[in-house]
C-alpha positions in Angstrom: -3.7 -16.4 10.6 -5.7 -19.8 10.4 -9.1 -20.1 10.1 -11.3 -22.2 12.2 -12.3 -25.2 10.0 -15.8 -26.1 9.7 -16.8 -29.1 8.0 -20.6 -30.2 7.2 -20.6 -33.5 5.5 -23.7 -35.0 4.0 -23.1 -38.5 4.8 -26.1 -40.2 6.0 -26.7 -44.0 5.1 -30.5 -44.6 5.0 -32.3 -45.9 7.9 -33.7 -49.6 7.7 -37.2 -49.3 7.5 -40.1 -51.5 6.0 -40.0 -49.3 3.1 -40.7 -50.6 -0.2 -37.1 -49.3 -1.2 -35.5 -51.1 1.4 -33.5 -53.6 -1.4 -31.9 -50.6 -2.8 -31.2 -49.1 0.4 -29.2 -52.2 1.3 -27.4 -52.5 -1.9 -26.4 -48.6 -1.4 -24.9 -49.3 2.2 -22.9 -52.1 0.4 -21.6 -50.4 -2.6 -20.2 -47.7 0.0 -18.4 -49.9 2.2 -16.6 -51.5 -0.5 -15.3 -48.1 -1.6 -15.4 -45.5 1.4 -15.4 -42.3 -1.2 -18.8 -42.9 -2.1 -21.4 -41.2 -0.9 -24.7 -41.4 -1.3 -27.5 -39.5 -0.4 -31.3 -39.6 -0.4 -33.4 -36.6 -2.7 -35.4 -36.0 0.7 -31.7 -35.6 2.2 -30.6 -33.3 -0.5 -33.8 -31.0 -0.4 -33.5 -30.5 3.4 -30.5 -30.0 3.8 -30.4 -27.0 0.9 -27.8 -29.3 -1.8 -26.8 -27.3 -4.6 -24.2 -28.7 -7.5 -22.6 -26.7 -9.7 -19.8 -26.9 -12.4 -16.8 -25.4 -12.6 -16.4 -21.5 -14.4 -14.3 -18.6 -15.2 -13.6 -16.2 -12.5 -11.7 -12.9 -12.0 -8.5 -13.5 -9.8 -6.8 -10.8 -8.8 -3.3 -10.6 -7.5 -2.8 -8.0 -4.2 -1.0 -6.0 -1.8 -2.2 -5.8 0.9 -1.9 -2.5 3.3 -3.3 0.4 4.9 -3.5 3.8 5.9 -6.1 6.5 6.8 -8.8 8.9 5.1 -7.3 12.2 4.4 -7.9 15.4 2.5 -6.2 17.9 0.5 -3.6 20.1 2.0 -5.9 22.8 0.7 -8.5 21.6 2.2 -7.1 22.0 5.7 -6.3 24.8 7.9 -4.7 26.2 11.3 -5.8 29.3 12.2 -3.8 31.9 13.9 -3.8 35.2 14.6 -1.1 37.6 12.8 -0.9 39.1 16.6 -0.9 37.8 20.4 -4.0 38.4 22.7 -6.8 37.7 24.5 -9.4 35.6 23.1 -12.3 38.1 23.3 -15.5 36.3 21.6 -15.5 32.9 20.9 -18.8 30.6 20.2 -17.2 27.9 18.5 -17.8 24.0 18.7 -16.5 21.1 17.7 -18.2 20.4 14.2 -19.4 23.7 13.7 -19.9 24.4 9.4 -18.2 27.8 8.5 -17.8 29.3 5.2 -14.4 31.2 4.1 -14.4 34.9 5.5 -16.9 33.8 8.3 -16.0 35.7 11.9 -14.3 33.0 14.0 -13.5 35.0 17.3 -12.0 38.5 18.4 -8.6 39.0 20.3 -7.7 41.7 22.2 -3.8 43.5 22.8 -3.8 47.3 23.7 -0.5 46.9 21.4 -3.1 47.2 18.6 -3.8 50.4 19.2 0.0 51.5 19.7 0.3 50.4 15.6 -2.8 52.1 15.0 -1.5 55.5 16.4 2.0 55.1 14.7 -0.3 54.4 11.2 -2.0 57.9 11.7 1.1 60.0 12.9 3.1 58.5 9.6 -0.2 59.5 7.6 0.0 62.9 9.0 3.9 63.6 8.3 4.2 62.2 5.4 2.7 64.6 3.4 4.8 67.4 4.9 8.0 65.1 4.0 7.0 64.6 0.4 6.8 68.1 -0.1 10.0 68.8 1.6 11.6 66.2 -0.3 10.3 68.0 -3.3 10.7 71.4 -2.6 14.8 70.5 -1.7 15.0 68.2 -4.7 14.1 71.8 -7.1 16.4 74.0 -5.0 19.5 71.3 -5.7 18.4 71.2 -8.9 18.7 74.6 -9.4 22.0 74.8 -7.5 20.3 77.0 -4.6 20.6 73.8 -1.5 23.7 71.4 -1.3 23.3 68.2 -2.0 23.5 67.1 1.9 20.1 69.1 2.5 18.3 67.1 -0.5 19.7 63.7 0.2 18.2 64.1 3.9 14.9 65.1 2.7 15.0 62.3 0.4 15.5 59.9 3.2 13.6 61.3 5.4 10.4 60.6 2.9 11.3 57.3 1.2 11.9 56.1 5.1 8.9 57.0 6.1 7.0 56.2 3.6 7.8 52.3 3.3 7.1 52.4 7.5 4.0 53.7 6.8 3.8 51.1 4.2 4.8 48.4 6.1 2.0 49.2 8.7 -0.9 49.7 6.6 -0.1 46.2 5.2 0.0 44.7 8.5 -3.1 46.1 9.5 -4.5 44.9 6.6 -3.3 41.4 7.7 -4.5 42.3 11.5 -8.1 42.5 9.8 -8.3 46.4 11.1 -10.2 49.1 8.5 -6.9 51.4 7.5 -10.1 54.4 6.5 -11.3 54.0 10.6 -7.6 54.4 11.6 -7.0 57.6 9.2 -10.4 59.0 10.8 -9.0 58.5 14.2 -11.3 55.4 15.2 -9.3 52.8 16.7 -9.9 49.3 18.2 -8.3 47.2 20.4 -9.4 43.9 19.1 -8.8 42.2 15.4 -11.4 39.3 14.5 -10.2 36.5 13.1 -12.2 35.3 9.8 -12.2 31.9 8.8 -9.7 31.3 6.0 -11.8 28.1 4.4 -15.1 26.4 4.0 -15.2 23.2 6.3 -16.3 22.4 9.4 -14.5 23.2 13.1 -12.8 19.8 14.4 -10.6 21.4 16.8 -11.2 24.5 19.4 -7.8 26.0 21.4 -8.7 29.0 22.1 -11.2 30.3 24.9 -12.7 33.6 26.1 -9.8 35.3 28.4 -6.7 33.0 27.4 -3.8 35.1 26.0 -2.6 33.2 22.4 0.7 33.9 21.1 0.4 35.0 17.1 2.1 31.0 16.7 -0.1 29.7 18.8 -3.1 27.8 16.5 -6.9 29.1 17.5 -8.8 26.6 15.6 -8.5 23.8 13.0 -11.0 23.7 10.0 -11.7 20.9 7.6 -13.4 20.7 4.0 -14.2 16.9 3.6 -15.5 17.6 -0.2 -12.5 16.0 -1.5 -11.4 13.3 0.7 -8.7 10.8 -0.1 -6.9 7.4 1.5 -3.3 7.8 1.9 -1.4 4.5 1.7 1.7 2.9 2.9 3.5 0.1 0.7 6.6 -1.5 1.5 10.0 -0.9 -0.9 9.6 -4.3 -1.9 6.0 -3.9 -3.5 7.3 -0.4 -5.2 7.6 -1.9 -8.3 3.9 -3.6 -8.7 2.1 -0.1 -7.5 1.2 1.9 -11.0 -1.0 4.8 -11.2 -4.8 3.5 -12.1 -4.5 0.5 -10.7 -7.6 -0.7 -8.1 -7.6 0.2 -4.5 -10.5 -2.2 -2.6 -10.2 -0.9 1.1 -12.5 -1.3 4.3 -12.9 0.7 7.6 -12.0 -2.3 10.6 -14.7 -1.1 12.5 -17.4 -2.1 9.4 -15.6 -5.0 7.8 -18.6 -6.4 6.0 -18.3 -3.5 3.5 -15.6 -3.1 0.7 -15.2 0.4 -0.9 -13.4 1.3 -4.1 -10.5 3.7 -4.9 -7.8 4.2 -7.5 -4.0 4.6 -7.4 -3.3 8.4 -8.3 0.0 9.1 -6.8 3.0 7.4 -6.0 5.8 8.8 -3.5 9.1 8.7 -5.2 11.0 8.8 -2.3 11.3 5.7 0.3 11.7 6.7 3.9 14.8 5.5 5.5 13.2 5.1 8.9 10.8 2.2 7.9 11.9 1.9 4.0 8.2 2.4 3.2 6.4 4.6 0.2 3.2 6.6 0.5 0.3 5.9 -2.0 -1.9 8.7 -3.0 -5.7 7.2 -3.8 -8.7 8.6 -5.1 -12.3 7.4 -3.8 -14.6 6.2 -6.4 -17.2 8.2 -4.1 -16.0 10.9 -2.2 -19.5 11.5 -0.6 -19.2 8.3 1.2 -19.5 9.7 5.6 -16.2 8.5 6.1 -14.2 10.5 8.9 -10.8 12.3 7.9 -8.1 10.1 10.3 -10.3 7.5 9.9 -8.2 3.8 9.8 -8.4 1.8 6.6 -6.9 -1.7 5.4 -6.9 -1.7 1.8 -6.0 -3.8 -1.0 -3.9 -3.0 -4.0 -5.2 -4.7 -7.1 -1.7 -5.1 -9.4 -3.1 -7.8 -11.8 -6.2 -10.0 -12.6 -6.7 -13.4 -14.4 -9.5 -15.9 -15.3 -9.3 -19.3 -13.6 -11.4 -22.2 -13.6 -13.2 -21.9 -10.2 -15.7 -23.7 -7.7 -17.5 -22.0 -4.5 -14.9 -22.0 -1.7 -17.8 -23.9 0.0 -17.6 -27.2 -2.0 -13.9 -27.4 -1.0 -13.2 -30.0 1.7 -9.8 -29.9 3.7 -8.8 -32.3 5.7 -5.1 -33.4 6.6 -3.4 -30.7 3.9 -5.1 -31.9 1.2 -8.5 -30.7 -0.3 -11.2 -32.4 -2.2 -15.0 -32.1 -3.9 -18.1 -34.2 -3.9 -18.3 -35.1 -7.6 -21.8 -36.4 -8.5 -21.3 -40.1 -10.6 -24.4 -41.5 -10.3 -28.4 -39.7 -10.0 -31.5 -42.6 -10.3 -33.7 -44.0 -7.9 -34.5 -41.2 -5.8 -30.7 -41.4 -4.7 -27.2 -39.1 -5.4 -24.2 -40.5 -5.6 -21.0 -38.3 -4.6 -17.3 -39.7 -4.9 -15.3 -37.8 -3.3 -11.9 -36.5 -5.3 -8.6 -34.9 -4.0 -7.9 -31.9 -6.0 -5.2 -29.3 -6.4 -6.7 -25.6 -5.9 -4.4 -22.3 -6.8 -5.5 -19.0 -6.4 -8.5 -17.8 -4.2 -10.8 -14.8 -3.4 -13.0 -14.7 -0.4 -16.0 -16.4 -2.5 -14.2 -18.7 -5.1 -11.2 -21.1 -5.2 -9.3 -21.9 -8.5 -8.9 -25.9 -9.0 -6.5 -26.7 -11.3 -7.6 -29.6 -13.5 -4.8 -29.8 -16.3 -6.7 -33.5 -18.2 -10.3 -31.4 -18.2 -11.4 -34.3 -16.0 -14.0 -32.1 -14.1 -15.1 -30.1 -17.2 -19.0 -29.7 -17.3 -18.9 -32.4 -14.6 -21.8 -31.7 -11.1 -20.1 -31.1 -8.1 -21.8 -30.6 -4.8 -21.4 -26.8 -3.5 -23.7 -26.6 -1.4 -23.7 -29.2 1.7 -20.0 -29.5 2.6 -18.3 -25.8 3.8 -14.8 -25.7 4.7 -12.9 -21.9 4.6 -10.1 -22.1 3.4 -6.7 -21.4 5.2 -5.7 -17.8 3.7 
């Protein structure tokens, strides 16, 4: 993409007056028409129209990949919640963005099929206890050679059958949230509430008061933001450059004036056939930033810096492919004098430009900054 250029030259040749300077005024205007790169500019120009010169230093340069991706948390730190049974939805005040802390009540369902498991619980509670002592009682009589063996191996399965039923139900009620000591006293429910298995906030509600949910169907999403993340997509090509520690810079698109910071943490080690792409795992350098989870970002992956000589990218002129500076020859009288050069620039940021001056021509040398803006095509 091409940026609009915009460019703000101080060029202004005095105006013929009856001032006493008038003499050097005209000798100025002369000078300039005999060699077109010279500029010169009153001190009255220079104040009002906010002049700054500068010389050229080191700056930080950093070589990127750019790409992008979307806030994210933890597996962990994200859950679907489901009932281990169908039913009606019973109780539900729940709202988008509601806070709830792990084991907090979430909503009731109802089944009369809950209380069918309850009864089988009880009547397995009652029998078993006449079944371990028949089991018992047979296992001393084979063991004494009064009972055949076909007598004791019955009442052995008889027991050890069901026992593990009456197993296998106590541990699903346990799961079905239902007090197994109500059950034994005889006190069943038809409904199970459903606890919340995470801290987090609610950011999706499927379930309301009198729709039947299937156990697969999910009830409610929660989120814990404490540990959010950016997840990041790189190409197969920049595989290579990504390391883990390396500097993530990223931005939301809807607030591109701010820049954020992150770090590489994890790097996928598989590429995905469909788009031959590799996920980037990043950690925020805040985490308590009010960023969204699914929130868009474009993002930057720092993979090397260097120090360059450097001016403002506002004292770079471009014009016609080529780029130059206003380079201050000449300060006496009340009057600047700018000539202006054609120089080779490299490497650039959003505030800085490298020029590459191999003979040190420009070293400790005044260039205007401030006076002539032109961005940059990036």
């Amino acid at each position: 993409m091409k940026n609009f250029i915009y460019t703000i030259v101080a060029i202004t040749i005095f105006i013929f007056s009856a001032c006493n300077n008038s003499k050097t005024t005209e000798n100025a205007i002369n000078e300039n028409i005999k060699n077109p790169n010279l500029i010169t500019v009153s001190e009255a120009q220079f104040k009002s129209a906010g002049m700054e010169l500068k010389i050229m230093e080191q700056q930080t340069f950093a070589e990127i990949i750019k790409t992008n991706g979307f806030i994210d948390v933890p597996p962990t730190d994200r859950a679907m919640v489901s009932a281990i049974m169908g039913g009606y939805v019973k109780i539900s005040h729940l709202l988008i963005g509601t806070k709830v802390k792990r084991g907090q009540l979430l909503l009731t369902i109802e089944n009369p099929d809950f209380i069918e498991i309850q009864q089988n619980y009880l009547e397995l509670n009652e029998t078993l206890a006449y079944l371990k002592n028949e089991f018992e009682r047979q296992k001393t009589l084979f063991n004494e050679k009064i009972t055949s063996e076909k007598n004791y191996l019955k009442a052995e399965s008889d027991y050890k059958s069901s026992l593990a039923q009456f197993n296998g139900l106590g541990q699903k009620l346990r799961l079905m949230n239902i007090n197994i000591n109500n059950v034994k006293a005889g006190k069943f429910t038809s409904t199970i509430p459903v606890y919340a298995p995470i801290n987090g906030s609610v950011t999706q509600v499927y379930a309301s008061v009198g729709k039947f949910m299937n156990e697969s169907d999910v009830l409610v999403e929660i989120i814990d933001d404490l540990h959010k993340h950016i997840e990041l997509v790189i190409f197969e090509k920049d595989v290579m450059n990504v390391k883990e520690g390396q500097k993530i810079r990223f931005k939301l698109p809807e607030n591109s004036t701010n820049w954020y910071d992150a770090e590489v943490h994890l790097i996928g080690k598989s590429i995905d056939e469909k788009n031959r792409t590799v996920k980037v795992h990043g950690h925020l350098e805040n985490e308590k930033q009010d960023f969204l989870v699914g929130m868009f970002v474009e993002a930057e992956i720092v993979t090397n810096e260097v120090q360059r000589m450097a001016l403002p990218i506002s004292a770079i002129i471009e014009e016609d492919n080529s780029y130059a500076i206003l380079l201050l020859t000449e300060q006496k009288d009340g009057n600047y004098q700018f000539e202006k050069r054609t120089v080779e620039i490299g490497l650039k940021n959003e505030n800085f430009v490298e020029v590459i001056d191999s003979e040190n021509s420009l070293k400790d040398k005044q260039i205007l900054v401030k006076g002539v803006f032109t961005p940059l095509e990036e």
